[in-house]
C-alpha positions in Angstrom: 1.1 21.5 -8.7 -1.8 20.0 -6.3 -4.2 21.0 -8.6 -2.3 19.5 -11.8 -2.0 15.7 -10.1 -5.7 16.3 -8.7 -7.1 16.5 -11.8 -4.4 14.3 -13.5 -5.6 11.5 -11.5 -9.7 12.2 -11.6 -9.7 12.6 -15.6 -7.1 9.7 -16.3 -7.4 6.3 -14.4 -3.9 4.4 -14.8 -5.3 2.0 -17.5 -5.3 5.1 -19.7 -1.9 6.5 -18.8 -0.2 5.0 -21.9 -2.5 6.9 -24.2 -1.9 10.1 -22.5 1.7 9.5 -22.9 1.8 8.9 -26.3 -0.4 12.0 -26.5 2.2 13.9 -25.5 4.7 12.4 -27.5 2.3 12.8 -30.3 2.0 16.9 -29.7 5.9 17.5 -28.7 7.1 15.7 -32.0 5.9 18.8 -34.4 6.3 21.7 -32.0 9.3 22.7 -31.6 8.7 26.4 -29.6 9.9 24.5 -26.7 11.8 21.7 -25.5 11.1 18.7 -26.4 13.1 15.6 -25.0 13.2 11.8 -25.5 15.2 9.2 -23.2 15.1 5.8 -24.2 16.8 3.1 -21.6 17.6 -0.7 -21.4 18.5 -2.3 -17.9 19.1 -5.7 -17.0 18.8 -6.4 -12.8 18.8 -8.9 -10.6 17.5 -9.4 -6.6 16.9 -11.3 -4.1 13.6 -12.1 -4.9 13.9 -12.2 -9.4 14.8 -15.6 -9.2 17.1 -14.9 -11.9 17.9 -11.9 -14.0 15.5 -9.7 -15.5 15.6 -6.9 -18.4 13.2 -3.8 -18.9 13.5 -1.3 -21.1 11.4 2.4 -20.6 10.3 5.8 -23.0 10.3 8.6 -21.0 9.1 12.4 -22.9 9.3 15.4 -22.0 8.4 19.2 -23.1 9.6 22.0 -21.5 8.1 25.6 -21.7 9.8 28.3 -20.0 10.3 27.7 -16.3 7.7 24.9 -16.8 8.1 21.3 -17.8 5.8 18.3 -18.6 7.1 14.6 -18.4 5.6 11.3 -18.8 6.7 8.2 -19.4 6.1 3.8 -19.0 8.1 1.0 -18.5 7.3 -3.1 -19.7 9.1 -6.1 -19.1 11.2 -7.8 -21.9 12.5 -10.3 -19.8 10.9 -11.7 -16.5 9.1 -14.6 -15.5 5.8 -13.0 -13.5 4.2 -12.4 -16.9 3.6 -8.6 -16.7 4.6 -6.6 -20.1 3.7 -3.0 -19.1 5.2 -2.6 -15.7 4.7 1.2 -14.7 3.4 4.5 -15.7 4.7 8.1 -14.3 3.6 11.9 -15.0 5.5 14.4 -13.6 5.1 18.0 -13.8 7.5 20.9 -12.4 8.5 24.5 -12.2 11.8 26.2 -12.4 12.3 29.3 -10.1 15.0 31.5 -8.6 15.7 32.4 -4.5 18.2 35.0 -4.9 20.9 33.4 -6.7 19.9 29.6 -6.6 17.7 28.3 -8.8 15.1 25.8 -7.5 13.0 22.9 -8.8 9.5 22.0 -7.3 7.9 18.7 -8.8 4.8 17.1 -8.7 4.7 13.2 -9.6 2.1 10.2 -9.9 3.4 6.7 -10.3 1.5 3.6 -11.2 3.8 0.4 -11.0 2.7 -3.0 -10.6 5.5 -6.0 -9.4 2.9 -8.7 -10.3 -0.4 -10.0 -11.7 -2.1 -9.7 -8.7 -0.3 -6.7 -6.6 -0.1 -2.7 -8.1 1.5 -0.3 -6.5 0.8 3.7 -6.8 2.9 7.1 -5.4 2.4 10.4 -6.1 3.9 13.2 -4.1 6.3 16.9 -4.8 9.8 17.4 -4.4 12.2 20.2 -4.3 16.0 19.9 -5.6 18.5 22.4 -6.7 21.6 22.0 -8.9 24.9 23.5 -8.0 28.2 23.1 -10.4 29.0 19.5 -8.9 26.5 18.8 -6.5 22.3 18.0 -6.9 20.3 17.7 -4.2 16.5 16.8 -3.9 14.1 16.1 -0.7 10.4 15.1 -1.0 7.4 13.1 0.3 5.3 10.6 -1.6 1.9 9.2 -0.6 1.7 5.2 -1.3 -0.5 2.5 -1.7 -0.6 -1.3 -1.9 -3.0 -2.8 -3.1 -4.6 -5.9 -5.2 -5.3 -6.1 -8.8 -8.6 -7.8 -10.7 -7.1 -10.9 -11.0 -6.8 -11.1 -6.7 -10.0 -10.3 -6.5 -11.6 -12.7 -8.8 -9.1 -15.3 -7.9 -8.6 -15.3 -3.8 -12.3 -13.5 -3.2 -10.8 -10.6 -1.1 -13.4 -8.6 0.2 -14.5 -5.7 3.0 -11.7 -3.2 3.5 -8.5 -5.9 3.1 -7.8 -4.5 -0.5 -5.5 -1.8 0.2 -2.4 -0.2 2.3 -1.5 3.2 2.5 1.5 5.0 3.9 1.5 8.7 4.1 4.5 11.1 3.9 7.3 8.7 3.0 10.8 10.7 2.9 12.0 10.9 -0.3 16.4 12.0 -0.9 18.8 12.3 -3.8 22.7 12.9 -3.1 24.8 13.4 -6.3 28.0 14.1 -6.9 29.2 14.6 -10.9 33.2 15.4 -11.1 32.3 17.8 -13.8 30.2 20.1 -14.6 26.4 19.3 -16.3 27.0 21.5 -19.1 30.5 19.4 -19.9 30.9 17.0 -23.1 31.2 13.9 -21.0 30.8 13.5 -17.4 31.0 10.5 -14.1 29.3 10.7 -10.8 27.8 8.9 -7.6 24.6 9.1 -6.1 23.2 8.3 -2.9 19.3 8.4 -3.5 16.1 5.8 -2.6 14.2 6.4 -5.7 14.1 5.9 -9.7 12.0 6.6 -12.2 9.3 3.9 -11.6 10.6 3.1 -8.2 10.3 4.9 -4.6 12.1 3.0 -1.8 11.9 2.7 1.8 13.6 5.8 3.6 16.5 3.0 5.4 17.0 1.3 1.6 19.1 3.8 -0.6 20.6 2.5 -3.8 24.0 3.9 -4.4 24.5 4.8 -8.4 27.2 5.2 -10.5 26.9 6.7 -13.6 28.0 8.7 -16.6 27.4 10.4 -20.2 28.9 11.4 -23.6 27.2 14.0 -25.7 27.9 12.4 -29.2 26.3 15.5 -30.5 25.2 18.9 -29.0 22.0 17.2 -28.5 22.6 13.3 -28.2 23.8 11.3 -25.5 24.5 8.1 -24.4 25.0 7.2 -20.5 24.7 4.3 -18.4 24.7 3.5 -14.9 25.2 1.0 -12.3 22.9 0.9 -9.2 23.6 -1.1 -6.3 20.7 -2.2 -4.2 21.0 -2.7 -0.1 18.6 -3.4 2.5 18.9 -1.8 5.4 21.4 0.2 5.2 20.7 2.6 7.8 19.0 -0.4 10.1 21.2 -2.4 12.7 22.0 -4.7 9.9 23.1 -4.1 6.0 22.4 -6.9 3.4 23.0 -7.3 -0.3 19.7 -7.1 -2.6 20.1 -6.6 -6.1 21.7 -4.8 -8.8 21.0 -3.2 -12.1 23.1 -2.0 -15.1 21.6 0.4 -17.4 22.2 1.6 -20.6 20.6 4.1 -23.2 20.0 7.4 -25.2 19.1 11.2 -24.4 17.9 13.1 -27.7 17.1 16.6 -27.2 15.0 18.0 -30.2 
């Protein structure tokens, strides 16, 4: 998995990550000696700091081989006043395998998101989760930076080693609970996790997520989901921060 995001991340600068994604979009379409998957979602959010609501919509792909499983995906902004359209990129790769009787899932990620014109923001990292009948669990670490885009440095003339933060070995969780089954028609569950598809949060900020699904056909579904955003939860103090509702479609080829 090291070696995948090494030379993910040396071949193909983030600029290009949309191309590779639609690469694989372009391969998985035809071949259908695997998996292939496609999950397209709507969401409309608001924060603290939005001013305002705000909608996104994302295309993730996937193809699965076996025990192993490529996934990319981006993100843009259909609504939002800091003038960003493409909002974040993510590649994920994993591997199923079995300890005794539980089977295991080890990921490797990179993320590329960017909240502004002038900030970016980029994760990459491994996790491990396993799947029981009502119950998921995940743990992991991500490795990220902050730092300024083009338009900072041509505009506010940064210089000298003031372009960049980094944070090592942030603690990533997932908690979920679905009342049925995965393999089930429909299904409705909570989750207690700090990170998304194109976002990692702060160990003490977990959203809490309620969500659902309804196989329409064997391999179609809709779901949606509600996340409620805190800050601090796990601090001295708890405060309100945002919400989202999310809506959208799971086709399995």
């Amino acid at each position: 998995m090291k070696n995948i995001i090494k030379m993910y991340t040396r071949i193909v600068p983030p600029k290009q990550h949309g191309i590779l994604f639609l690469f694989l979009l372009a391969v998985i379409g035809p071949d259908l000696s695997g998996q292939p998957k496609i999950k397209f979602y709507t969401e409309v959010s608001e924060n603290s700091v939005s001013e305002g609501l705000y909608v996104r919509s994302a295309l993730i792909g996937s193809f699965r081989a076996g025990n192993n499983q490529l996934e990319a995906g981006l993100e843009d902004n259909l609504i939002n006043g800091n003038g960003i359209i493409l909002t974040g990129y993510v590649v994920k790769a994993s591997r199923d395998f079995r300890i005794k009787n539980r089977m295991l899932r080890l990921k490797a990620f990179r993320l590329w998101t960017a909240s502004s014109d002038i900030l970016k923001q980029t994760n990459s990292g491994f996790s491990l989760s396993v799947s029981q009948k009502h119950f998921d669990f995940l743990v992991g670490t991500n490795f990220r930076t902050y730092s300024f885009r083009k338009k900072a440095f041509d505009e506010l003339g940064i210089v000298g080693n003031a372009d960049a933060i980094h944070e090592n070995f942030n603690l990533m969780y997932s908690i979920c609970y679905n009342i049925r089954p995965s393999f089930a028609r429909w299904n409705t569950g909570l989750t207690i996790t700090n990170n998304d598809y194109f976002l990692i949060n702060q160990e003490t900020n977990p959203f809490v997520n309620l969500h659902g699904f309804f196989k329409i056909k064997p391999h179609v579904s809709v779901f949606a989901e509600i996340w409620y955003k805190n800050a601090g939860l796990f601090n001295m103090s708890t405060n309100y921060f945002g919400y989202t509702m999310r809506g959208g479609i799971s086709w399995n080829f």
